[in-house]
C-alpha positions, -999 to +999 in steps of 0.1 A: -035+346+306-051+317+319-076+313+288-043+316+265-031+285+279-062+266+278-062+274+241-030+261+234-032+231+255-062+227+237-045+234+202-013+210+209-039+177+220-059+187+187-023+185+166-014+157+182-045+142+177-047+151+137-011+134+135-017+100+154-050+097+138-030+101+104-002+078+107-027+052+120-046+052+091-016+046+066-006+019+091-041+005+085-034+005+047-003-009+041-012-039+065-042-045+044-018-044+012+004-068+025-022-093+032-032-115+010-071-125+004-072-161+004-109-180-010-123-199+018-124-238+004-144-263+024-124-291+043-146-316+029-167-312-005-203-327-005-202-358-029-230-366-056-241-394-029-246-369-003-267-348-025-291-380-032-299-389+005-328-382+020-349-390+053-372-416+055-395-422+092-399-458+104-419-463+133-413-493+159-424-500+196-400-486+224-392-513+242-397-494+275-431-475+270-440-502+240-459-472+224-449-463+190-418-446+180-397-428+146-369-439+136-351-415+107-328-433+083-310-419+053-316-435+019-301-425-014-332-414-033-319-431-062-327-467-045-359-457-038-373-435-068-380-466-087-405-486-062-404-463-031-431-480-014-411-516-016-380-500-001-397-486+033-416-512+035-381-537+036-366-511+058-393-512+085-392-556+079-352-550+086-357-539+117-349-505+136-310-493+143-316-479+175-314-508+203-345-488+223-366-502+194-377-533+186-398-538+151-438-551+157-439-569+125-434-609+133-399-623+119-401-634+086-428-617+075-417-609+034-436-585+013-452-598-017-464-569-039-480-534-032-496-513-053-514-474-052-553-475-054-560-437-057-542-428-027-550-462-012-518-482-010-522-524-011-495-541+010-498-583+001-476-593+030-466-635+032-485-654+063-457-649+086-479-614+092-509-632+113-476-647+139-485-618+161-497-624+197-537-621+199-542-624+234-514-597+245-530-564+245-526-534+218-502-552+196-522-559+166-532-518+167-492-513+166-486-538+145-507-521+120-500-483+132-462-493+125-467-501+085-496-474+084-477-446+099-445-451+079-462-457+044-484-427+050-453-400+054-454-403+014-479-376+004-498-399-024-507-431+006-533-415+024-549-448+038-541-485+037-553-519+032-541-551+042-538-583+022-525-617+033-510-639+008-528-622-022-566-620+001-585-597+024-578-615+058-605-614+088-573-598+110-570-570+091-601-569+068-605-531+072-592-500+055-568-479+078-557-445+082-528-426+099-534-417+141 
């Protein structure tokens, strides 16, 4: 007798089971019938501009450690597909955004030309370049780290040389290379 009702305890819980399981199901149904798929549409589309911009590294002394540090900036690649080695060059004369840095190159120092040898790139820079302090210790090695290290984050500038006014200068009178 006992076993009996086990069995139809056991039978009723399986029924009710079947049933709920059943009408939850078509619940599940018709609420996916009623709601409607919607496309997912960005709040803000990417303009043609944004698609041009790239990253460019500038390095300037930290004023705090005055060692060498980046600076990223966005440029629109279209400014600087035509003479890219003119544009970061004027960047890094602008001077850096952030106010932890402070640019090495002396005030108004202009560019003049430049031009690729082989992977060799030729910066003429005005006389306003030799302003730099001689006597004060490592700033001639970040002067020059400064304008090597940011020319050199092209691929094609491997190393570069220094002219002053159009000639090879005894200050920088060497060919230099990335550290």
């Amino acid at each position: 007798m006992k076993s009996k009702r086990i069995i139809l305890i056991f039978i009723i819980i399986l029924i009710i089971i079947i049933i709920a399981g059943y009408f939850g199901i078509k619940y599940v149904q018709k609420k996916s019938q009623n709601e409607k798929i919607e496309e997912y549409t960005p709040e803000q589309e990417i303009t043609e501009e944004q698609y041009r911009q790239t990253i460019v590294t500038l390095y300037y002394v930290n004023k705090e450690t005055n060692e060498l540090a980046p600076e990223a900036r966005m440029v629109d690649i279209k400014d600087i597909m035509s003479s890219p080695y003119e544009k970061i060059l004027n960047l890094l004369l602008e001077g850096p955004k952030n106010e932890k840095l402070s640019s090495i190159i002396p005030q108004n120092t202009k560019l003049l030309n430049v031009s690729l040898d082989l992977d060799c790139l030729v910066i003429d820079f005005s006389q306003e370049i030799l302003n730099f302090d001689k006597n004060a210790s490592n700033i001639k090695e970040n002067l020059i780290n400064s304008i090597v290290n940011t020319v050199t984050e092209l691929t094609e500038v491997n190393s570069v040389k220094f002219l002053v006014n159009g000639e090879t200068n005894e200050e920088f009178n060497e060919t230099y290379t990335r550290t």
